[in-house]
LUMDO-733362 format. One record per atom (N, C-alpha, C): residue number from 1; residue in one letter; atom name; x, z, y. Coordinates in nm, 3 decimals. Layout:
BEGIN
<pt num="NUM" residu="A" atome="CA" u="X" w="Z" v="Y"/>
...
This chain:
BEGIN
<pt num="1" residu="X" atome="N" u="-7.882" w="-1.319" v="-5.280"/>
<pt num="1" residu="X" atome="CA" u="-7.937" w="-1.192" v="-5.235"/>
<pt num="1" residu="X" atome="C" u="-8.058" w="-1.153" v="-5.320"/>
<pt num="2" residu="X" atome="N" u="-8.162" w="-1.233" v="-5.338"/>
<pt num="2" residu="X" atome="CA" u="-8.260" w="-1.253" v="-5.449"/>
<pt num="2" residu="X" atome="C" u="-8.208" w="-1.185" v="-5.573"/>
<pt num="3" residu="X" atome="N" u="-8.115" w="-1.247" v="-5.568"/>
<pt num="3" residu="X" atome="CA" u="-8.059" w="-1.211" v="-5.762"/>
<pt num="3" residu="X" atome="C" u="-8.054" w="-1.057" v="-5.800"/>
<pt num="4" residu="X" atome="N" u="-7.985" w="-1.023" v="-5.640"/>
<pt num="4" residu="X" atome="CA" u="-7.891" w="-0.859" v="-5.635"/>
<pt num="4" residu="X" atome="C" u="-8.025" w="-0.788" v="-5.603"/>
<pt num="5" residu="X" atome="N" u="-8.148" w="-0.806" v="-5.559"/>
<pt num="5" residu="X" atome="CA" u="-8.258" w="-0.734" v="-5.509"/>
<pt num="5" residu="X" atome="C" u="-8.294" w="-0.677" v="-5.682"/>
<pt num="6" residu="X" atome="N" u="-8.349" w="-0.798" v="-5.733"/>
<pt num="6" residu="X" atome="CA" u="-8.392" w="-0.819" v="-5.887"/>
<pt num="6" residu="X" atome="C" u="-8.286" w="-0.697" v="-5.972"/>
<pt num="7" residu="X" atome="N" u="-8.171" w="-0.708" v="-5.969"/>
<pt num="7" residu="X" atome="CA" u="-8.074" w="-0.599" v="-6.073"/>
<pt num="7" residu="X" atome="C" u="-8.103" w="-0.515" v="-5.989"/>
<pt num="8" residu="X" atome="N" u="-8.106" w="-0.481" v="-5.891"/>
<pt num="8" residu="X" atome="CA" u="-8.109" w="-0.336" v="-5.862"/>
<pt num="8" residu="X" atome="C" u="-8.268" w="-0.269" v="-5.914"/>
<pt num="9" residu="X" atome="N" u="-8.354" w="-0.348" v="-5.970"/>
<pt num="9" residu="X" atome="CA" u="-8.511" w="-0.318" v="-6.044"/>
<pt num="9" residu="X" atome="C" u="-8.469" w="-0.224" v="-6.167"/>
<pt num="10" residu="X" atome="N" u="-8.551" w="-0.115" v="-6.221"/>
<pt num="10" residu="X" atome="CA" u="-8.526" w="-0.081" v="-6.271"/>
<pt num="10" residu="X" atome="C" u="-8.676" w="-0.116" v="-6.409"/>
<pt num="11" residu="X" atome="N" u="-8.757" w="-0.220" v="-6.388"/>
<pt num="11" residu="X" atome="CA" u="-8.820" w="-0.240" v="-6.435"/>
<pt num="11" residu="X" atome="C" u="-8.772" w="-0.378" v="-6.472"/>
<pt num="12" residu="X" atome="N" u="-8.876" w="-0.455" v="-6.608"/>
<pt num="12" residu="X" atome="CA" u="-8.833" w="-0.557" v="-6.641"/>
<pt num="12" residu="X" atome="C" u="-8.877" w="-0.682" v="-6.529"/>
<pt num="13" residu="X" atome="N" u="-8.942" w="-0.672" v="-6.475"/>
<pt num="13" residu="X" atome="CA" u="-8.990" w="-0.783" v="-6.349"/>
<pt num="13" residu="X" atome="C" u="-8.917" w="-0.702" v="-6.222"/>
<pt num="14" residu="X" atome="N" u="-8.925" w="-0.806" v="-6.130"/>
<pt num="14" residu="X" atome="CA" u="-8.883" w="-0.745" v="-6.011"/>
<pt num="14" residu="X" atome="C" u="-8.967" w="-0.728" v="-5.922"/>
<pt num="15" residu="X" atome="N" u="-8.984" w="-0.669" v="-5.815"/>
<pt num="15" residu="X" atome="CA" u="-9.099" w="-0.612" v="-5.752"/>
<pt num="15" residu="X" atome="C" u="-9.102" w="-0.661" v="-5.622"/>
<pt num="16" residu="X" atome="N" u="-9.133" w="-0.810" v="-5.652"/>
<pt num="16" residu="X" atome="CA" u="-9.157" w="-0.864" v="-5.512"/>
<pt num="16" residu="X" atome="C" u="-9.279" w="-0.830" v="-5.396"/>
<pt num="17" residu="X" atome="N" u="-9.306" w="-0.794" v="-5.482"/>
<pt num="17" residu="X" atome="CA" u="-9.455" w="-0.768" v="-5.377"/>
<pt num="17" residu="X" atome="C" u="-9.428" w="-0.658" v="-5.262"/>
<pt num="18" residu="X" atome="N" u="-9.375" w="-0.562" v="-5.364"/>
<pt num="18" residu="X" atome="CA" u="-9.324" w="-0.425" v="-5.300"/>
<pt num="18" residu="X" atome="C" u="-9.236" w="-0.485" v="-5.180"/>
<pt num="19" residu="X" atome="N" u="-9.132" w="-0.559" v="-5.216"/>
<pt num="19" residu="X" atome="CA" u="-9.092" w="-0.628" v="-5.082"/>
<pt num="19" residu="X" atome="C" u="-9.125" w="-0.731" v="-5.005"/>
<pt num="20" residu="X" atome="N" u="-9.263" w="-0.751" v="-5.018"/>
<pt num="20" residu="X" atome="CA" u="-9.356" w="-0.820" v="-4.915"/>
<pt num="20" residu="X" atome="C" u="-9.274" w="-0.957" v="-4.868"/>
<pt num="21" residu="X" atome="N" u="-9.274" w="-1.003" v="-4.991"/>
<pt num="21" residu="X" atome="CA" u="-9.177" w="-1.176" v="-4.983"/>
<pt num="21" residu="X" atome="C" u="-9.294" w="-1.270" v="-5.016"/>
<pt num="22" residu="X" atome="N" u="-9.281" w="-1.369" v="-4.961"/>
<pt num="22" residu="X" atome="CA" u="-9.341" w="-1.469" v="-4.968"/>
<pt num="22" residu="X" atome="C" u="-9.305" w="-1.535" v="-5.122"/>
<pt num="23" residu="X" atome="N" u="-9.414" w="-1.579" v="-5.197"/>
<pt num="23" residu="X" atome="CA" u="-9.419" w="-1.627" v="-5.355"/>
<pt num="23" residu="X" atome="C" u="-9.434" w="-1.800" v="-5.331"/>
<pt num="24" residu="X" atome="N" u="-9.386" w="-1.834" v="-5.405"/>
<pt num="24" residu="X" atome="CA" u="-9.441" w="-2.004" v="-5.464"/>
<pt num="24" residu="X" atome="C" u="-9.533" w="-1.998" v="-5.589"/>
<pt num="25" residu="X" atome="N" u="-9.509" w="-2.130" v="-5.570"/>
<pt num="25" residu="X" atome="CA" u="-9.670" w="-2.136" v="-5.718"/>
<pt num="25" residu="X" atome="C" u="-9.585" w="-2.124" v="-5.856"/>
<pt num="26" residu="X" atome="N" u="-9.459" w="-2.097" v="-5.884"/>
<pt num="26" residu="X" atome="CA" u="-9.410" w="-2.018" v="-6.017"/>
<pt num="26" residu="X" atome="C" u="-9.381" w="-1.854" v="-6.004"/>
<pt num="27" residu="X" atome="N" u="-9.495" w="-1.811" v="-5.863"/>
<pt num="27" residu="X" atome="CA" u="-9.459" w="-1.657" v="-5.893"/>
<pt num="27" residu="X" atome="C" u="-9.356" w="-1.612" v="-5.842"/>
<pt num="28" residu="X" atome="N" u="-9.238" w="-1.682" v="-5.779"/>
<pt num="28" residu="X" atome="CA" u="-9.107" w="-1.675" v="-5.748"/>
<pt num="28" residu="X" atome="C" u="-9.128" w="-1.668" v="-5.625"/>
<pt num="29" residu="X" atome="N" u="-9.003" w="-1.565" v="-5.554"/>
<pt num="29" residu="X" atome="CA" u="-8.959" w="-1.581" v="-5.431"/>
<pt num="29" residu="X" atome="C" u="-8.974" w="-1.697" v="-5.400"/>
<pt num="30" residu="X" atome="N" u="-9.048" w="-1.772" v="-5.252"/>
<pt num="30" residu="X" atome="CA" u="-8.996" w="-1.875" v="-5.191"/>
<pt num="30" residu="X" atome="C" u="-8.818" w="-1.899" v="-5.103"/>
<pt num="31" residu="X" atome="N" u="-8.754" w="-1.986" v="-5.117"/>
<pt num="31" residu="X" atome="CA" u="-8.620" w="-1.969" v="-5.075"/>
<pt num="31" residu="X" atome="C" u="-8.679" w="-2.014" v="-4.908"/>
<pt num="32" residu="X" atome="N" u="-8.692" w="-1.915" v="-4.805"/>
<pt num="32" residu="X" atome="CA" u="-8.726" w="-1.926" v="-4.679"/>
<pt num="32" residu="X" atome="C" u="-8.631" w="-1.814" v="-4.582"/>
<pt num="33" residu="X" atome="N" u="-8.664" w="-1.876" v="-4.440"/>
<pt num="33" residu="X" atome="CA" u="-8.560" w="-1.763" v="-4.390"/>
<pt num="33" residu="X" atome="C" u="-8.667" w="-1.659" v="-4.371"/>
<pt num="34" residu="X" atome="N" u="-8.787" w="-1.681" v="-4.343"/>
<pt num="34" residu="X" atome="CA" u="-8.860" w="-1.550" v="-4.365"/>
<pt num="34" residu="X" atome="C" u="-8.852" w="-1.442" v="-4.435"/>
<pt num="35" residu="X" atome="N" u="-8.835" w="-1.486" v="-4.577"/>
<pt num="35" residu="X" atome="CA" u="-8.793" w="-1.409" v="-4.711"/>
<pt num="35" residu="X" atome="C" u="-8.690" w="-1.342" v="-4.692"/>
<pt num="36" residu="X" atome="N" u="-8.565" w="-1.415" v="-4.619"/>
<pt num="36" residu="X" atome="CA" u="-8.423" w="-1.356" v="-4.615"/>
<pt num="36" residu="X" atome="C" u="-8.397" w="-1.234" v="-4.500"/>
<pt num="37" residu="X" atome="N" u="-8.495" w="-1.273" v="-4.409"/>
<pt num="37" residu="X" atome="CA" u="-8.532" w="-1.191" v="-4.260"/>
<pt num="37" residu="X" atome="C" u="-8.623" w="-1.060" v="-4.298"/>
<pt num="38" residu="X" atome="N" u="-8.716" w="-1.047" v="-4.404"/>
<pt num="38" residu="X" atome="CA" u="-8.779" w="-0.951" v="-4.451"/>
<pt num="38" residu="X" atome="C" u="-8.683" w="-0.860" v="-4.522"/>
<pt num="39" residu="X" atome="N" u="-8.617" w="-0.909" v="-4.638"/>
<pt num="39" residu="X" atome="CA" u="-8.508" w="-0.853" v="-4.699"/>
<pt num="39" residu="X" atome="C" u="-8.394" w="-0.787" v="-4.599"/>
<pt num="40" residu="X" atome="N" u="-8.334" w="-0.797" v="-4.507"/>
<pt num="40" residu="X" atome="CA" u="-8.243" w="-0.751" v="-4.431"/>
<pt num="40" residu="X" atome="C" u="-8.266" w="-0.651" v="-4.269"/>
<pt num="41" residu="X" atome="N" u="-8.445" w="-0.682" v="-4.284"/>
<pt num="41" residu="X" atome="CA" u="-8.507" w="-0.585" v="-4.170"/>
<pt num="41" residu="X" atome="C" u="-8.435" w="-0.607" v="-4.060"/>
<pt num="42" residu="X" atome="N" u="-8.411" w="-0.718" v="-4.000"/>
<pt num="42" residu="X" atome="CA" u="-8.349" w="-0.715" v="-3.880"/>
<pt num="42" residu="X" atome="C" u="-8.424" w="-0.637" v="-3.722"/>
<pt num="43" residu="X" atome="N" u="-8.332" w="-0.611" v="-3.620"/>
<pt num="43" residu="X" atome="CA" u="-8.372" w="-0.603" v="-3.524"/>
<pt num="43" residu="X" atome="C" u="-8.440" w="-0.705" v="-3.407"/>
<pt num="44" residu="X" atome="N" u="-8.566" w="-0.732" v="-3.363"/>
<pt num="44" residu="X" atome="CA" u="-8.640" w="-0.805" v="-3.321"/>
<pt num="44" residu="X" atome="C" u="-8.618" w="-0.795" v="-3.147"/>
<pt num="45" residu="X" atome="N" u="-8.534" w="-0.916" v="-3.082"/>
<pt num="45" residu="X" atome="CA" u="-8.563" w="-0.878" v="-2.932"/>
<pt num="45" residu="X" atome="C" u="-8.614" w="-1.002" v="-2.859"/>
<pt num="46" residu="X" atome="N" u="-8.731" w="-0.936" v="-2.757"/>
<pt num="46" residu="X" atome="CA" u="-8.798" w="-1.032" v="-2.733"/>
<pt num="46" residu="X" atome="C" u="-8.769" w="-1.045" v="-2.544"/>
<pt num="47" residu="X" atome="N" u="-8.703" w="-1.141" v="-2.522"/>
<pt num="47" residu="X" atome="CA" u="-8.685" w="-1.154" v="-2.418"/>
<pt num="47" residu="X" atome="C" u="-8.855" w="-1.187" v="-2.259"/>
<pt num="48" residu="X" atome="N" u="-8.861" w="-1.151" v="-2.206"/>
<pt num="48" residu="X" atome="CA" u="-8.970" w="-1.181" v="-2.097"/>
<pt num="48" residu="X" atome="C" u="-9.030" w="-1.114" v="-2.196"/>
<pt num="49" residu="X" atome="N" u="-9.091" w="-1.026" v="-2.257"/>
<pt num="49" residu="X" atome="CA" u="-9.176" w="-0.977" v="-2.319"/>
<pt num="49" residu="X" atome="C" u="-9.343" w="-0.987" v="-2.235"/>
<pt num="50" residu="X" atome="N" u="-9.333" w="-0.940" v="-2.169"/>
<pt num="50" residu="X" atome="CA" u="-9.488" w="-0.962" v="-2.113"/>
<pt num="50" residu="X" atome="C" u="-9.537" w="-1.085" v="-2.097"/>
<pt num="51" residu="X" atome="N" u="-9.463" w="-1.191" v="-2.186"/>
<pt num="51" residu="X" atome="CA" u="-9.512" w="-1.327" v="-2.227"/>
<pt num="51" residu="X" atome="C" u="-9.549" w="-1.339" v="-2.346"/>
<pt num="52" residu="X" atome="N" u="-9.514" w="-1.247" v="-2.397"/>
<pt num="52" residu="X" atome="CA" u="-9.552" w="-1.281" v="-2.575"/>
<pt num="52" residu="X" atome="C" u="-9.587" w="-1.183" v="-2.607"/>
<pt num="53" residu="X" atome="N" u="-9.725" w="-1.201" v="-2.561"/>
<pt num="53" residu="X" atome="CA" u="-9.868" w="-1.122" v="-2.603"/>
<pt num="53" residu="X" atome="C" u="-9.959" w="-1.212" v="-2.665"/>
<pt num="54" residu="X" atome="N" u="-9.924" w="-1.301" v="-2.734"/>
<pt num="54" residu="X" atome="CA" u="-10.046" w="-1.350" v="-2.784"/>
<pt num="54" residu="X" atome="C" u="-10.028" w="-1.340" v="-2.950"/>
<pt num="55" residu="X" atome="N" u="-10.113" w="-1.389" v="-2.971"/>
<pt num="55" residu="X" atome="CA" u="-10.171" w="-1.365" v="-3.144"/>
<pt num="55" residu="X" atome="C" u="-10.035" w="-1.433" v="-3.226"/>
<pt num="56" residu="X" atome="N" u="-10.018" w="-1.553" v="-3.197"/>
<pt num="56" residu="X" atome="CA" u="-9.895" w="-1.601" v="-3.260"/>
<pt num="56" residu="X" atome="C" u="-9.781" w="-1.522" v="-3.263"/>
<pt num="57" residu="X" atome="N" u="-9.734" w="-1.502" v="-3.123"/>
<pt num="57" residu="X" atome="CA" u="-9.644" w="-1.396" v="-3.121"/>
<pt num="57" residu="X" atome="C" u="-9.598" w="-1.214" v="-3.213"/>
<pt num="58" residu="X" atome="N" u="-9.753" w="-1.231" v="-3.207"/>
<pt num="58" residu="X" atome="CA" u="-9.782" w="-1.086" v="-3.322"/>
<pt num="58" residu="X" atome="C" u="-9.733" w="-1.135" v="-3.420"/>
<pt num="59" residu="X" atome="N" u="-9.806" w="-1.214" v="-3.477"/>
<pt num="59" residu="X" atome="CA" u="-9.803" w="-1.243" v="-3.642"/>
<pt num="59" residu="X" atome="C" u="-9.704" w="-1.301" v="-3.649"/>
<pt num="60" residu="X" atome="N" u="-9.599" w="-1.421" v="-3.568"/>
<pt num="60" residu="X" atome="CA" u="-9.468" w="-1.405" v="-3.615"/>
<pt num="60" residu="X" atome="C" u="-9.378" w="-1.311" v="-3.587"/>
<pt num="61" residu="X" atome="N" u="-9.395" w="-1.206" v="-3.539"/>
<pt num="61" residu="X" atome="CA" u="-9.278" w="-1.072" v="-3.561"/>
<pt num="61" residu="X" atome="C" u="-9.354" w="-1.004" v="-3.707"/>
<pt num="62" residu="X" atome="N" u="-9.476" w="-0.987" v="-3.673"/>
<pt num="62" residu="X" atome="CA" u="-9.508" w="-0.976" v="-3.824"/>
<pt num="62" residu="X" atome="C" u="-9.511" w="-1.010" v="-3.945"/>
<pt num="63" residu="X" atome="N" u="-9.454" w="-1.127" v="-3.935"/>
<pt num="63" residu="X" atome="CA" u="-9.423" w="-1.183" v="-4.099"/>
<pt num="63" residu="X" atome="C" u="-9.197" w="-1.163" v="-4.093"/>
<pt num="64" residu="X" atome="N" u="-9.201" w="-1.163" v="-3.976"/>
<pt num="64" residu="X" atome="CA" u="-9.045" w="-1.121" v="-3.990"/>
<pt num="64" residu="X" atome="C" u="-9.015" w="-0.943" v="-4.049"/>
<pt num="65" residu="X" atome="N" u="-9.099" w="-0.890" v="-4.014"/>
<pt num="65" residu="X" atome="CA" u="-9.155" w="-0.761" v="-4.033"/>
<pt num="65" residu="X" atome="C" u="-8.990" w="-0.660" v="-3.979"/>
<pt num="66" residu="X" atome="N" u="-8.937" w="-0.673" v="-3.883"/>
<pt num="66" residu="X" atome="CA" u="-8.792" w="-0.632" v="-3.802"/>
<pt num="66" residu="X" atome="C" u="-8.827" w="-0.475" v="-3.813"/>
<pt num="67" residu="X" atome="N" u="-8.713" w="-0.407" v="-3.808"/>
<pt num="67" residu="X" atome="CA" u="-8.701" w="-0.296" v="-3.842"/>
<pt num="67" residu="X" atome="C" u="-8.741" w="-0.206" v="-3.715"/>
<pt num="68" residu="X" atome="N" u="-8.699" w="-0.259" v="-3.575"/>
<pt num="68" residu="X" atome="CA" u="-8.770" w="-0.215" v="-3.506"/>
<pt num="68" residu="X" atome="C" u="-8.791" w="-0.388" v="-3.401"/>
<pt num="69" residu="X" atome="N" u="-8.867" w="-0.341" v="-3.281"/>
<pt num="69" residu="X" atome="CA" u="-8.902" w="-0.453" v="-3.188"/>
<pt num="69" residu="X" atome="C" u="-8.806" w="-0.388" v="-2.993"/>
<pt num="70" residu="X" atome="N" u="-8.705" w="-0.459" v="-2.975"/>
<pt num="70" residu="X" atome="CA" u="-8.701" w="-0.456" v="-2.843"/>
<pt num="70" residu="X" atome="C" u="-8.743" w="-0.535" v="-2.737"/>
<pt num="71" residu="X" atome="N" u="-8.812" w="-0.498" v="-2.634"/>
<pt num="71" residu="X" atome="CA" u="-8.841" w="-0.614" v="-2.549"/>
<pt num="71" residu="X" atome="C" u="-8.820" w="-0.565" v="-2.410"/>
<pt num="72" residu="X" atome="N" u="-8.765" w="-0.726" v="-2.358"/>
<pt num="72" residu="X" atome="CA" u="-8.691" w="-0.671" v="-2.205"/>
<pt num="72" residu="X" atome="C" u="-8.818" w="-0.775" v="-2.144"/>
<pt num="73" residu="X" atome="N" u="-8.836" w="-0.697" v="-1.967"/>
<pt num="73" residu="X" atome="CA" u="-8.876" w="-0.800" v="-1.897"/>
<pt num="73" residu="X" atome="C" u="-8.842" w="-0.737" v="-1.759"/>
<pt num="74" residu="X" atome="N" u="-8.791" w="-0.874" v="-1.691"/>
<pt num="74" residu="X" atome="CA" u="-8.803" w="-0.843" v="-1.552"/>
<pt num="74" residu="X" atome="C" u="-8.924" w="-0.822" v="-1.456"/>
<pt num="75" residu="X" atome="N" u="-9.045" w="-0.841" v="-1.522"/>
<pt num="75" residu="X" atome="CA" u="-9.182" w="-0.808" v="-1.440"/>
<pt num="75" residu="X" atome="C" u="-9.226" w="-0.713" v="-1.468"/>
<pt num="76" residu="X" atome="N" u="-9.194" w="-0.579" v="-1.359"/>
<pt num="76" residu="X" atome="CA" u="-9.286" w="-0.472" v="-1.432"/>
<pt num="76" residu="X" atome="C" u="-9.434" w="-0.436" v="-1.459"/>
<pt num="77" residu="X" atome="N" u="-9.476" w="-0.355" v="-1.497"/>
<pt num="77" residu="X" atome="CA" u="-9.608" w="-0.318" v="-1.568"/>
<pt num="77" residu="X" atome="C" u="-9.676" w="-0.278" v="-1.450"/>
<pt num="78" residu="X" atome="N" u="-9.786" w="-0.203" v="-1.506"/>
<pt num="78" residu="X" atome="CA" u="-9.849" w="-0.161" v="-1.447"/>
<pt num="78" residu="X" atome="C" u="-9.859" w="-0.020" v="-1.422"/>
<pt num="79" residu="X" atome="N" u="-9.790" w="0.023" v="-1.563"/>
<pt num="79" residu="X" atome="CA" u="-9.799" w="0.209" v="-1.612"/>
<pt num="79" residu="X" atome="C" u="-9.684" w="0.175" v="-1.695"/>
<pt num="80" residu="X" atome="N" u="-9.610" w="0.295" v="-1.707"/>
<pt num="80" residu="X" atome="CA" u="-9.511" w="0.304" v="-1.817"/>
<pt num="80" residu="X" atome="C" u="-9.391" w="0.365" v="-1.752"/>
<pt num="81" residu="X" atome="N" u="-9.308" w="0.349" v="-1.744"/>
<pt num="81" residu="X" atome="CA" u="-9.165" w="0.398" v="-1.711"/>
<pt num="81" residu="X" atome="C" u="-9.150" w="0.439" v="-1.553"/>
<pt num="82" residu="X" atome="N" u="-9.155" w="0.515" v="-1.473"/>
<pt num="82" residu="X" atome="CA" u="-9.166" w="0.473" v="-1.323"/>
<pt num="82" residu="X" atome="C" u="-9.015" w="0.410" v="-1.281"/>
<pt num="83" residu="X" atome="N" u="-8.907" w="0.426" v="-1.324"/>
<pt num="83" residu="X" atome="CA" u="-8.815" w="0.338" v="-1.313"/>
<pt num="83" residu="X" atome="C" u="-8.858" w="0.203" v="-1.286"/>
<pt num="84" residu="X" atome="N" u="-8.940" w="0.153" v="-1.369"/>
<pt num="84" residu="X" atome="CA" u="-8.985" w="-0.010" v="-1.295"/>
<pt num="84" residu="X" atome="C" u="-9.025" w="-0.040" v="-1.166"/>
<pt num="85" residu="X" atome="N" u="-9.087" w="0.083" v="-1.126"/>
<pt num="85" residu="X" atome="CA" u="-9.126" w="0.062" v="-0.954"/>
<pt num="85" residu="X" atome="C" u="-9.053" w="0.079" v="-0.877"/>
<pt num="86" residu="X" atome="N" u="-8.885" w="0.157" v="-0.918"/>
<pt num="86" residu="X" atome="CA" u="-8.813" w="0.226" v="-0.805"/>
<pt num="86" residu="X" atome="C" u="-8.707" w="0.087" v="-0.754"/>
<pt num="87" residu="X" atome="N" u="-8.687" w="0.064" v="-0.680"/>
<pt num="87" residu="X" atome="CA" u="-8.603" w="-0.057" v="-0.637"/>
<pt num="87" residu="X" atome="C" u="-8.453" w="0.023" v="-0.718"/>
<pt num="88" residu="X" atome="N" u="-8.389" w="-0.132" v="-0.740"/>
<pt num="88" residu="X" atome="CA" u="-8.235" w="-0.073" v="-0.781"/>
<pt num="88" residu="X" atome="C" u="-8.160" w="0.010" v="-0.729"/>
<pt num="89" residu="X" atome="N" u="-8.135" w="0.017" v="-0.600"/>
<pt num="89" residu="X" atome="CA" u="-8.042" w="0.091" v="-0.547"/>
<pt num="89" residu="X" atome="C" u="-8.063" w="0.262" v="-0.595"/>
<pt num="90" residu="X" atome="N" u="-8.244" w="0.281" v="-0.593"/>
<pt num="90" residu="X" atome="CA" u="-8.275" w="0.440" v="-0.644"/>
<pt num="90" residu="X" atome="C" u="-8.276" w="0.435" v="-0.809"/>
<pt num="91" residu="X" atome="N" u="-8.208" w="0.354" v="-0.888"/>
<pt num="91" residu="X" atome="CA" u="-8.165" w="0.344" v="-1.056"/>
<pt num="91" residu="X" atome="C" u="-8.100" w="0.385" v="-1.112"/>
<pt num="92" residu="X" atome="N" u="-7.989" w="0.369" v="-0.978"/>
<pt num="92" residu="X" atome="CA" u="-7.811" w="0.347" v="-1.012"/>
<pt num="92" residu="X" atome="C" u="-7.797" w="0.503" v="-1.065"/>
């Protein structure tokens, strides 16, 4: 995938930076799934979400850098959707 990123450059280096890949100490892509997960922008879903609020949690969706973020939880909020407050039966 690396290789095919690189030919599609229209410059003589390839422009890793621009795609915000992780480098080794020859300057090179590291071969990581991070790298491979940045390259393909996946979709990010975070199950119980109102658990993963902390700093770790940020910064690893942020180094995955997902194209967008879904998150489900069965505990509702406090503000946001009023659907969370209405019992199921008034959903349907």
């Amino acid at each position: 995938m690396l290789k095919q990123v690189c030919s599609m450059s229209t410059s003589r280096t390839c422009p890793w930076t621009a795609l915000h890949l992780e480098l080794g100490a020859d300057d090179k892509p590291k071969r990581s799934l991070a790298n491979v997960l940045r390259l393909h922008r996946p979709i990010a879903i975070v199950d119980e979400a109102h658990n993963a609020r902390t700093s770790l949690s940020f910064n690893t969706l942020g180094n995955v850098m997902p194209s967008c973020i879904l998150e489900f939880t069965a505990t509702p909020g406090r503000a946001g959707n009023p659907q969370q407050r209405a019992p199921p039966r008034e959903c349907g």
